[in-house]
VOPAGU-2260 file (C-alpha; in pm, 1 decimal, decimal comma):
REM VOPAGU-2260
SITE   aa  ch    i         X         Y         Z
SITE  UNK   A    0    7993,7   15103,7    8653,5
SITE  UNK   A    1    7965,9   14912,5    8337,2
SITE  UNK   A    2    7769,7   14665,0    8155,8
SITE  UNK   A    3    7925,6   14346,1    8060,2
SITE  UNK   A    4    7691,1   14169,0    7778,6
SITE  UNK   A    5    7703,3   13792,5    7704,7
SITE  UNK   A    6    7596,0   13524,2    7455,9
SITE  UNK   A    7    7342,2   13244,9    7569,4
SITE  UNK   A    8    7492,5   12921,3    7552,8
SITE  UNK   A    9    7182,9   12743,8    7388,2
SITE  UNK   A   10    6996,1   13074,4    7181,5
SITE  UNK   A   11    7274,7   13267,7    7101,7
SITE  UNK   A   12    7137,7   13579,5    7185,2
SITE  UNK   A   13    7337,2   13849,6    7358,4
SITE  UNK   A   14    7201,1   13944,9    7696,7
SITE  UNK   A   15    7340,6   14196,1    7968,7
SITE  UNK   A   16    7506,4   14070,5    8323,8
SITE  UNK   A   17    7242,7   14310,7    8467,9
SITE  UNK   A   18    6908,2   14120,8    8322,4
SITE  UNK   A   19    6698,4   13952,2    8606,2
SITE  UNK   A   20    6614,1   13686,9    8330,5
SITE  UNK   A   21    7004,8   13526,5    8272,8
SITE  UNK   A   22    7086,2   13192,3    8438,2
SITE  UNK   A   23    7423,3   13061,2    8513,0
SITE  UNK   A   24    7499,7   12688,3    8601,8
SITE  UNK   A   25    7648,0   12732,2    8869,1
SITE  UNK   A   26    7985,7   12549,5    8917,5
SITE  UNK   A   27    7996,1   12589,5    9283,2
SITE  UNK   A   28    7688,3   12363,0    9257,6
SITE  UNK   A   29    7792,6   12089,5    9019,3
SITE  UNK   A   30    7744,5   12269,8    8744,0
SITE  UNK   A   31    7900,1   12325,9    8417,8
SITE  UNK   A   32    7992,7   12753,0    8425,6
SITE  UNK   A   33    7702,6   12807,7    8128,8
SITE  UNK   A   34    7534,6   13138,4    8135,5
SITE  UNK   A   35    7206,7   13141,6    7998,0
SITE  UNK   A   36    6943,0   13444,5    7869,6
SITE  UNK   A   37    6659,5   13272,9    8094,1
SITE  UNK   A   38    6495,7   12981,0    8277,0
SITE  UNK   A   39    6394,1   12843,4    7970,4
SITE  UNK   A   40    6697,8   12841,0    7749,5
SITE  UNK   A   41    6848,6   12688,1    8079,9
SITE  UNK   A   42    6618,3   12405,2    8204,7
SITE  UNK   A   43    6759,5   12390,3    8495,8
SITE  UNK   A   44    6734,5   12105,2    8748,0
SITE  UNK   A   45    6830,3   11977,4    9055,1
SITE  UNK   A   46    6887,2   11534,3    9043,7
SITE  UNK   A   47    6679,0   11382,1    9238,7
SITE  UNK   A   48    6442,8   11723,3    9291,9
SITE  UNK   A   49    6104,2   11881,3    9100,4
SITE  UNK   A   50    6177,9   12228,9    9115,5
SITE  UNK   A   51    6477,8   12463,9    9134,4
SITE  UNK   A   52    6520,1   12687,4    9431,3
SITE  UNK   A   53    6431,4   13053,8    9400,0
SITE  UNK   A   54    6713,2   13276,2    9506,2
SITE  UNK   A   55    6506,2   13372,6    9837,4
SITE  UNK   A   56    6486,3   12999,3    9877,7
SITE  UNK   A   57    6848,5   12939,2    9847,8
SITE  UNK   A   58    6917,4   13234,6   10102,8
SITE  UNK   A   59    6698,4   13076,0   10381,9
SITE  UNK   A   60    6865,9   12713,1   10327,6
SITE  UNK   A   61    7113,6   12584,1   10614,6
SITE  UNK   A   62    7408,7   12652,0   10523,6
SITE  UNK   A   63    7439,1   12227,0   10498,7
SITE  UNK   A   64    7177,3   12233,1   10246,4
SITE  UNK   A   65    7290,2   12516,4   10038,2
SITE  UNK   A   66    7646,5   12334,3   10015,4
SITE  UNK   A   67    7494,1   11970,8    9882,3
SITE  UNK   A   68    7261,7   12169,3    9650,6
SITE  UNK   A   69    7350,5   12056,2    9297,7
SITE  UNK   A   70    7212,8   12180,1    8990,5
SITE  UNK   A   71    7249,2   12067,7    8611,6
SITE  UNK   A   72    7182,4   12272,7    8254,6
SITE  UNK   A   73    7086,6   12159,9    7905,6
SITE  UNK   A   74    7482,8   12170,6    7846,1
SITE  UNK   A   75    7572,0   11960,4    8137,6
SITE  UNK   A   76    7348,9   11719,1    8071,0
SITE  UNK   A   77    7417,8   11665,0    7701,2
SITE  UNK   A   78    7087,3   11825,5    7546,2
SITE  UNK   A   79    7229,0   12119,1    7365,4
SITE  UNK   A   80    7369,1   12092,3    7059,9
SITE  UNK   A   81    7652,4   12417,3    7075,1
SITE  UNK   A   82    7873,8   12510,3    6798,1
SITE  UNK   A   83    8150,3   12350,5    6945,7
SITE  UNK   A   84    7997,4   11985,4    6989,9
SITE  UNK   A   85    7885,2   11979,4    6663,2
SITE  UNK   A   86    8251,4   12069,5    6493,7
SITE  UNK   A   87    8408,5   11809,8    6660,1
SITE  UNK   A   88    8115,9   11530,0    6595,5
SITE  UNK   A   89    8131,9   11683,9    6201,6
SITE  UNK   A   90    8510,0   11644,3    6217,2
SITE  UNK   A   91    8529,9   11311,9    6387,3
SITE  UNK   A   92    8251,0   11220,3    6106,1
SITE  UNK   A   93    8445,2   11298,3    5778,7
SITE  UNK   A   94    8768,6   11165,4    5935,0
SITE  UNK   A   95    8945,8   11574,6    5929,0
SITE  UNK   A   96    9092,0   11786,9    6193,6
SITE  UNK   A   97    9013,9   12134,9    6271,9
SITE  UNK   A   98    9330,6   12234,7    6134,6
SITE  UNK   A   99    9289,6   12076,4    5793,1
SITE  UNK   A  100    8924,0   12207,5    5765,8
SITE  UNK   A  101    9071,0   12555,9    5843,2
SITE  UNK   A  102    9389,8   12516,4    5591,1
SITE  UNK   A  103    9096,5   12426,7    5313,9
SITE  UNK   A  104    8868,5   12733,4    5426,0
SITE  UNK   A  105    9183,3   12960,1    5452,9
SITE  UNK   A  106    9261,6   12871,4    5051,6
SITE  UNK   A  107    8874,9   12873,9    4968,2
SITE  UNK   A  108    8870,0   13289,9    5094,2
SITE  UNK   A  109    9205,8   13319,6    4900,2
SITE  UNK   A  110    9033,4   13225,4    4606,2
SITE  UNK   A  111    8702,5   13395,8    4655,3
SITE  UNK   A  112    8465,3   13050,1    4649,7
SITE  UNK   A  113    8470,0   13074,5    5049,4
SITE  UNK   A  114    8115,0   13002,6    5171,7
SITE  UNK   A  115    8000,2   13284,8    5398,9
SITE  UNK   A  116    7855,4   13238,0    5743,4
SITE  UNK   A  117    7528,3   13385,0    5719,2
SITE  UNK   A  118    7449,7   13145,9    5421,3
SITE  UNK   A  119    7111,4   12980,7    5475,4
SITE  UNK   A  120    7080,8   12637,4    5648,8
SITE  UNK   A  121    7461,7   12747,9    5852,6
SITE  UNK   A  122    7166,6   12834,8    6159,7
């Protein structure tokens, strides 16, 4: 059996599909897919509701209950600011497209003034 490691959609820290801390927004419950490294990276919540069930809670709900049971992430809700979202609000910004920013990049490493990604203020 194996170990299948993933990378928190709002930290970015790599944690293992085995850890009792990870969250996933569940799609099956209106969610988005995300996988999160805990509770707190997560903020999950349930519209309309103070508190997110506890697995043992959602294994005693009626089955009626457990099917209209809905919960939302910082993702789904527009509160996280991923790498993704912020290249497309960057490129819609400066007027470019993903594939001109890359052409100009591409040339940049050709020429050895490419910026690198661990430069400060990139995180």
């Amino acid at each position: 059996m194996g170990v299948s490691f993933y990378v928190c959609t709002r930290c970015e820290r790599t944690y293992p599909d085995c850890s009792s801390t990870r969250e996933d927004c569940d799609e099956d419950r209106g969610g988005c897919g995300a996988g999160y490294c805990s509770k707190k990276c997560a903020e999950l919540q349930r519209p309309g509701h103070d508190e997110v069930p506890t697995w043992g809670d959602i294994e005693e709900m009626p089955r009626e209950e457990f099917e209209a049971l809905e919960l939302t992430c910082v993702n789904c809700r527009g509160e996280n600011a991923s790498d993704e979202n912020l290249l497309a609000f960057m490129l819609k910004r400066h007027g470019v497209t993903r594939k001109q920013v890359a052409a100009e990049y591409m040339a940049s490493r050709q020429s050895g003034t490419d910026v690198q990604s661990d430069a400060e203020g990139v995180k």
